[in-house]
N, C-alpha and C positions, 0 to 999 in steps of 0.2 A: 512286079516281083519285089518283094519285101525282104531286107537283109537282115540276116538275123547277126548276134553279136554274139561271139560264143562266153558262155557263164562260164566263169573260175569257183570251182571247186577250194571250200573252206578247207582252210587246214586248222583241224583239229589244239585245241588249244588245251585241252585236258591234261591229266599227268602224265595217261600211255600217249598221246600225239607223239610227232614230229617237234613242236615246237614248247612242248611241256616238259616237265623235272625228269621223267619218268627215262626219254632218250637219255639226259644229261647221266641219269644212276651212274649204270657202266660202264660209263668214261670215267665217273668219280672214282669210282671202284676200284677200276685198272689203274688208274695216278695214285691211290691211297695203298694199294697191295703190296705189302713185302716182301722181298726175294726171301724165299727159302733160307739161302744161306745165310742171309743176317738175323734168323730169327732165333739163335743159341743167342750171338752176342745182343742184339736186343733184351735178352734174360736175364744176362750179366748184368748189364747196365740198371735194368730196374731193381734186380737186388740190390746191387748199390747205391742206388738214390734210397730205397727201403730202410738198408741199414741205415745210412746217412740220416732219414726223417728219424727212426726210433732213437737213435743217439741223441740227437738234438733236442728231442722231447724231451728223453728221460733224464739226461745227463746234461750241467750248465760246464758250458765252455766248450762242448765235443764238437760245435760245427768251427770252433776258433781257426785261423790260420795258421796257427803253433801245433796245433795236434795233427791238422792235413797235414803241412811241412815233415812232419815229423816222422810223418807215416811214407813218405816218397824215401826220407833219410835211413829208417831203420830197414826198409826193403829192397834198399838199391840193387842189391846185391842177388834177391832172390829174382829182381824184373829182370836183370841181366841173364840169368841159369834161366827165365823161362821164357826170352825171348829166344834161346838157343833152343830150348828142347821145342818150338814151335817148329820150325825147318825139321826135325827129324820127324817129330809124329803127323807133317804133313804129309812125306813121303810113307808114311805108313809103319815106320819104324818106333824105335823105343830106345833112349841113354837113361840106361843106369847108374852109369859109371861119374856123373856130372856133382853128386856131394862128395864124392872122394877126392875128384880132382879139385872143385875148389878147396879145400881142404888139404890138398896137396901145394895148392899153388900158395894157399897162407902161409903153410907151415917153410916151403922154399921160399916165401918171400922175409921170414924171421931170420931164417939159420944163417943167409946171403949177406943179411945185412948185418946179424951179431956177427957174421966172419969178417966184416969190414969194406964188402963190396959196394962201390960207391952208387946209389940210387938209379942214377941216369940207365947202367945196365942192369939192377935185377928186376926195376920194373916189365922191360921186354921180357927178359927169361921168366920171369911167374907166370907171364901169359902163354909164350911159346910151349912152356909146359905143356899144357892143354890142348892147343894147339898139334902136337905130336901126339899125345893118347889120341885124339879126336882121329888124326890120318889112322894110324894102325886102327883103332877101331872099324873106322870106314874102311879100309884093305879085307880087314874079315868077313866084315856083312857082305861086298861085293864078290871081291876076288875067288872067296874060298868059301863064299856063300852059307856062310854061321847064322844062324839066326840072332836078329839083333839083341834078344833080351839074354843071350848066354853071350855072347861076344860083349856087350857092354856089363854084365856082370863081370867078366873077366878083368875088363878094363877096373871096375869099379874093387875085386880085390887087390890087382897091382897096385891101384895109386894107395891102398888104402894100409899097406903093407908098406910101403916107402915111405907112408906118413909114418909111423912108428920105426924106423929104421933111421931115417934122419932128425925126429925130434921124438923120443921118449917119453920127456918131459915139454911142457907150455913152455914156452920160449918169447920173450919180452922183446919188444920193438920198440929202440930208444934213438933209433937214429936221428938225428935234428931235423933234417932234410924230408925227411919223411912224415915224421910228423907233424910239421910244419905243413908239407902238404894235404896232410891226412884232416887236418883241424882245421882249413881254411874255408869260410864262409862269405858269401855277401847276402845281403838283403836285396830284394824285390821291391820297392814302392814303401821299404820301412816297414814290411808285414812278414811276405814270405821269405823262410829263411834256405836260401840255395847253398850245398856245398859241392865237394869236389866230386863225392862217388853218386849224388843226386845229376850234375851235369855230364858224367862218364852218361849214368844209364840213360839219360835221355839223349846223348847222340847216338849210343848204340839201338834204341829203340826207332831212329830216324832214316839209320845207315839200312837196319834189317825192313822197315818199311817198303824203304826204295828199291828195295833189292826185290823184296815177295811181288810186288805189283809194276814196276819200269825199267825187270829185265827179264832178259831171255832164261838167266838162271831162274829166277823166282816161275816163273811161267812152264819151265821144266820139271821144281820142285811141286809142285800143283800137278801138272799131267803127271808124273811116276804115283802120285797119291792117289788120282783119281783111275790108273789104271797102266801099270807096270810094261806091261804087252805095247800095250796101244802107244804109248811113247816115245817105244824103241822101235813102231812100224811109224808113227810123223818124223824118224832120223833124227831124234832131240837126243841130247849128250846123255844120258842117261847113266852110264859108269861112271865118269866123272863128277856128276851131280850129287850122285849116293855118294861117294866119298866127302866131295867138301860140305854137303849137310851136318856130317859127323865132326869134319873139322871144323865145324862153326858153330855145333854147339859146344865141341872141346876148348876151342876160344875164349866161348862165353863162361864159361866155367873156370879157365884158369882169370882173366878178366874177373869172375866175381869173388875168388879168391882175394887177387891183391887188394880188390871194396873191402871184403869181410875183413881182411889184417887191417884197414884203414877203419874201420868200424871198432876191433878190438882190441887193436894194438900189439896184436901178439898172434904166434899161430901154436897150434894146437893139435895133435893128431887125430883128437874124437870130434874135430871141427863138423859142421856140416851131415852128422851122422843124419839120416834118411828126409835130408833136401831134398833130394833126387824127386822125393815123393810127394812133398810139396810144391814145385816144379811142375809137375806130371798135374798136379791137381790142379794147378792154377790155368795150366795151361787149357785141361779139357771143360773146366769151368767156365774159361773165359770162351768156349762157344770152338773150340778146334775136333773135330772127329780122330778118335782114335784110330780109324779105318785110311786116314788120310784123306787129301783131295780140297778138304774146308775149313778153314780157321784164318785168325787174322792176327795179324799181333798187338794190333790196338787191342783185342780182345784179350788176350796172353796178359798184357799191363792192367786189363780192370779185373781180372781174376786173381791176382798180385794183390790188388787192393781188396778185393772185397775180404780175402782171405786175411789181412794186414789190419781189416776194421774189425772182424768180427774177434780178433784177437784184442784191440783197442776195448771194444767192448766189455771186454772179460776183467778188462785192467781197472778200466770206470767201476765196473760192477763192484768191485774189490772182495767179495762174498764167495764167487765162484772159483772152482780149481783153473789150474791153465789146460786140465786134458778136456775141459770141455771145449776148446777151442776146436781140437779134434772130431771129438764127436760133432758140432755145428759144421765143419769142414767136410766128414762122410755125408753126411745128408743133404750137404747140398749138391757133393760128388753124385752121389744117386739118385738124385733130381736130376743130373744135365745126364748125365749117362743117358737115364730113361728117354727125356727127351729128345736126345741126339738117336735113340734109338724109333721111336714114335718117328722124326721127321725122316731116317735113313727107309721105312718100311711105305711111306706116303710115298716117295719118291719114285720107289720103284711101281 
């Protein structure tokens, strides 16, 4: 009796095998595949290397350190208003009321100080401002269940009526203290040039990070976005949340008031007139769903920018009006819209 030895069976070495590229594909695939939800803000991002290439082409000096710097510097103001309005139109809401109140909070941070009020307190009070519209805001959308875009118009003609009640006229900010503060820089490495309302907006953009993604609020303001009902049946704080959303972008708002007086030195009652709008654009630019549920604030800050380059751009050009700035600002609005709408119809 002869023992046979059992043959092994080749494996295939081809591209469809086991051992060929062909297995390897959709492994590649699935490690290379984007989540959904980062593919607004991935948009943002390449418009803004985009702008950034064509600047730099066409224009000598636009990729300099002086002109980036400059562009954190002269938008401090608006990255703060739209880190604020990113918490409300997560939860699916809408603040209108956000350029009147900075605008409010200028103009009380002028009148405070020409009345003689020593810095140390009107800096709180400019904020707190805001801070207060933001709660009563938030009390209407919840409590008494206003719909948000008439509830923060509301808001948005009180402040904008006590801006003209307590300064008629521009009102000049000479205090020593303050603009000392206001004008204080350092340099970065000798290049980039940081100042005071550049480093405000970047902790605020730090604090609200932490909050959207390694807390229980941020985690809350996401579930009400992504679905109201279902929220308040996982027992997540849901009344409470709706409110301090409102109070945080009311925050942010009187906060980018005292930037804006630290920016102009002065307040003003036509300050800020339809920020709100610009805000709102930055924010759905930068890749957040108007429907709530999806956005980021990273995204919120390069929609700031891109918005803040394609203005720079306008400047360089020196030929063009500044409402083109607008017009290149809708068109890119109805570009993400569409998009946010293409990827909200895949989804489902």
């Amino acid at each position: 009796m002869t023992a046979t030895t059992p043959q092994k069976t080749a494996t295939p070495s081809g591209p469809d095998g086991p051992g060929g590229n062909g297995s390897r594909l959709p492994a590649l695939a699935r490690r290379l595949r984007v989540d959904r939800r980062y593919l607004p803000v991935l948009g943002t991002f390449v418009v803004l290397a985009l702008i950034l290439a064509i600047g730099g082409v066409r224009y000598e000096n636009f990729l300099s350190t002086g002109v980036l710097a400059n562009l954190f510097i002269n938008n401090s103001f608006l990255i703060v208003l739209a880190v604020g309005m990113t918490f409300v139109i997560l939860t699916g809401g809408i603040d209108l009321s956000v350029g009147a109140v900075l605008a409010l909070s200028a103009v009380s941070t002028a009148f405070l100080l020409d009345a003689g009020l020593p810095v140390a307190v009107v800096l709180p009070a400019a904020v707190l401002i805001g801070s207060i519209i933001g709660f009563l805001i938030g009390l209407m959308v919840h409590v008494f269940e206003v719909q948000p875009f008439i509830a923060t118009l509301a808001g948005m003609f009180f402040a904008r009526g006590l801006c003209f009640v307590i300064a008629p006229e521009s009102i000049p900010i000479t205090d020593e203290t303050f603009v000392a503060l206001a004008g204080w820089d350092t340099w970065i490495g000798g290049q980039w040039r940081m100042t005071t309302s550049v480093i405000i907006a970047l902790v605020v953009i730090a604090v609200a990070f932490y909050l959207l993604h390694y807390t229980q609020f941020g985690r809350t303001v996401y579930a009400i976005g992504g679905g109201e009902q279902s929220a308040q049946l996982m027992g997540l704080p849901v009344a409470r949340t709706k409110v301090l959303v409102y109070v945080i972008s009311g925050t942010c708002a009187g906060l980018g008031g005292l930037l804006f007086a630290m920016y102009s030195r002065s307040g003003y009652s036509l300050t800020g007139v339809a920020m709100e709008l610009d805000a709102i654009a930055a924010v759905v630019i930068g890749g957040t769903l108007l429907t709530g549920g999806t956005g980021f604030v990273l995204g919120s800050v390069l929609g700031v920018l891109v918005l803040g380059l394609i203005q720079t751009i306008i400047t360089f050009e020196g030929t063009l009006s500044s409402w083109w700035t607008k017009i290149f600002i809708g068109v890119l609005l109805l570009v993400f819209v569409v998009l946010q709408r293409v990827l909200s119809l895949r989804k489902t």
